[in-house]
C-alpha positions, 0 to 999 in steps of 0.5 A: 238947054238944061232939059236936053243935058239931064237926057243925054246922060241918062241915055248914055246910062241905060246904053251903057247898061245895056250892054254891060248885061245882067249879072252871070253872063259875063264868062267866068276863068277857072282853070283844069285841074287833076286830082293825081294817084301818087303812087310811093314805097312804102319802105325806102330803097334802090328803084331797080326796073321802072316798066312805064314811062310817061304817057302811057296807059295801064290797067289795074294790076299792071306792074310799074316799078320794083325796088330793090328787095334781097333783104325782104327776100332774106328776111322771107327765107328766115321767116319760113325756116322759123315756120317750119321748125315751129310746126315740126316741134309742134306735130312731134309734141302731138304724137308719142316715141318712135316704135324703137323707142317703144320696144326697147321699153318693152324689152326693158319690160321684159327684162325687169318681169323675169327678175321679179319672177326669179326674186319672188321664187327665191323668197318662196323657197327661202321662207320655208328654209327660215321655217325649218331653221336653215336660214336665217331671218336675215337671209328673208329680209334681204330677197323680199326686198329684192322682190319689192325692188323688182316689182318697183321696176317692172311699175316704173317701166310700165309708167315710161311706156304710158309717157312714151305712147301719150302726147305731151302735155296740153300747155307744151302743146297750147305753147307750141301751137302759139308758137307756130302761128307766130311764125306763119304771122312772120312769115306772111308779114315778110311776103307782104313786105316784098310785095310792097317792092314791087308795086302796082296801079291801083286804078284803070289811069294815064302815066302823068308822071315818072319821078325817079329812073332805076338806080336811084334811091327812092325815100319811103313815101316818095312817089315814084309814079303819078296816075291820070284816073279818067274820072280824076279831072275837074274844073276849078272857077270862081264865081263872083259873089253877085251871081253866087246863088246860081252857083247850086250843087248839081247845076249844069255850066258850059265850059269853053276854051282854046282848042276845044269843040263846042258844047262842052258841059260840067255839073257843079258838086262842090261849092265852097263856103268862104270867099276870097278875093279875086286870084291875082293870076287870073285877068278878065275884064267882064269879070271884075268882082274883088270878092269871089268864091270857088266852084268845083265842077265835074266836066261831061266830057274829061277826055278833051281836057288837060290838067292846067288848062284855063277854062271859060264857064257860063251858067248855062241857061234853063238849066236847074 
């Protein structure tokens, strides 16, 4: 009698065994998950026109939404006046005086050359009077200066000429030129803030999400479009620690679940390196590891699968 009770235990052990299988065959839950394009202002403001809703497709460079911009469109408008007044001081310091401006000087000129001839014939004939004693010395003293006077007039003439027909000096010019940038810096700083009004997909995506309508204020930094990138789903699962070492960087897994066609694949590219315990939200009951660890895992087939949706995943058998 005592032999025939210590076999049936044990035989009731190696079925139970068997049909709970070796580890890793039970399926592992996980769930799908989206790694979104939130795409914000970077300034805050009015949304004005929102050109997609949710569900749609869009092509990198498609318009989504604008905000509000006449201040930007101001602030562009000044920016380009200070630019052009900045460039126009500039080419009038490279270039000298008007041609008016220059023949007046030349009459000028003119004018001054006749007097130093008239001051300088006077003080000819005066000096050979002063000679023969009809005048005096004095009457000498005064038209040589006259003539030196004359003379000094006809040089400063000619030295306001030189100025008139050169350019300003090289520092004026260095200092305009800076000037100038700095506007045409403005200026671009100015266009890209009312470009940013008017923002764009940055990406090929699915429209996941619309968080704001027009005529609502918009923060600076708050999405206002959520993008679906086709390459941006991934699979989340938690391996329990007994089979943690199938759990390798490009491994191939099968991945099942509700509606879903048969033979759907994903390869593991992360790993992670702590465990945890089990997610309280997630209830197997053929897999009861308390400690687990998180799986990533690009699926083959992203289309057929929606953010959220609770998966099955195997290791997938003869893969490497």
């Amino acid at each position: 009698m005592k032999r025939s009770w210590s076999v049936i235990p044990m035989a009731a052990l190696v079925a139970l065994a068997a049909c709970q299988g070796t580890p890793g065959e039970a399926p592992m839950s996980g769930y799908v998950e989206a790694e979104l394009v939130y795409v914000a202002p970077t300034a805050a403001g009015v949304l004005q026109t929102l050109a997609v809703q949710r569900g749609d497709t869009v092509r990198r460079g498609q318009a989504l939404y604008a905000l509000e911009a006449d201040a930007e469109v101001f602030g562009r408008d000044a920016a380009a006046a200070r630019r052009e007044t900045a460039e126009a001081q500039l080419r009038n310091l490279k270039k000298g005086r008007r041609p008016a401006e220059l023949q007046a000087i030349d009459q000028q000129l003119a004018q001054a050359a006749a007097a130093f001839a008239a001051s300088t014939a006077a003080l000819q004939r005066n000096q050979k009077l002063v000679e023969q004693g009809f005048q005096s010395a004095a009457r000498l003293d005064e038209l040589q200066a006259a003539r030196d006077r004359d003379g000094a007039r006809i040089r400063e003439l000619q030295a306001q000429r030189a100025v008139a027909v050169d350019t300003a000096r090289a520092d004026e010019i260095a200092a305009a030129a800076a000037s100038a940038q700095g506007s045409a810096v403005d200026l671009s700083l100015a266009r890209w803030r009312e470009a940013q009004r008017q923002r764009t997909a940055p990406v090929d995506a699915r429209v996941h999400d619309v968080m704001y309508r027009p005529g609502e204020w918009v923060n600076a930094g708050a999405p206002v479009v959520a993008l679906l990138p086709p390459a941006a789903i991934k699979l989340r699962f938690f391996v329990p620690e007994p089979s943690l070492a199938q759990a390798t960087i490009g491994r191939e897994v099968a991945v099942s679940c509700d509606g879903c066609p048969a033979g759907l694949t994903a390869r593991i590219r992360y790993v992670s390196p702590q465990a945890e315990f089990t997610p309280p939200v997630i209830y197997s009951n053929d897999s009861r590891s308390k400690l687990v660890f998180l799986v990533e895992a690009e699926p083959g087939d992203p289309a057929v699968l929606k953010p959220g949706q609770p998966v099955d995943v195997r290791f997938a058998k003869g893969a490497p």
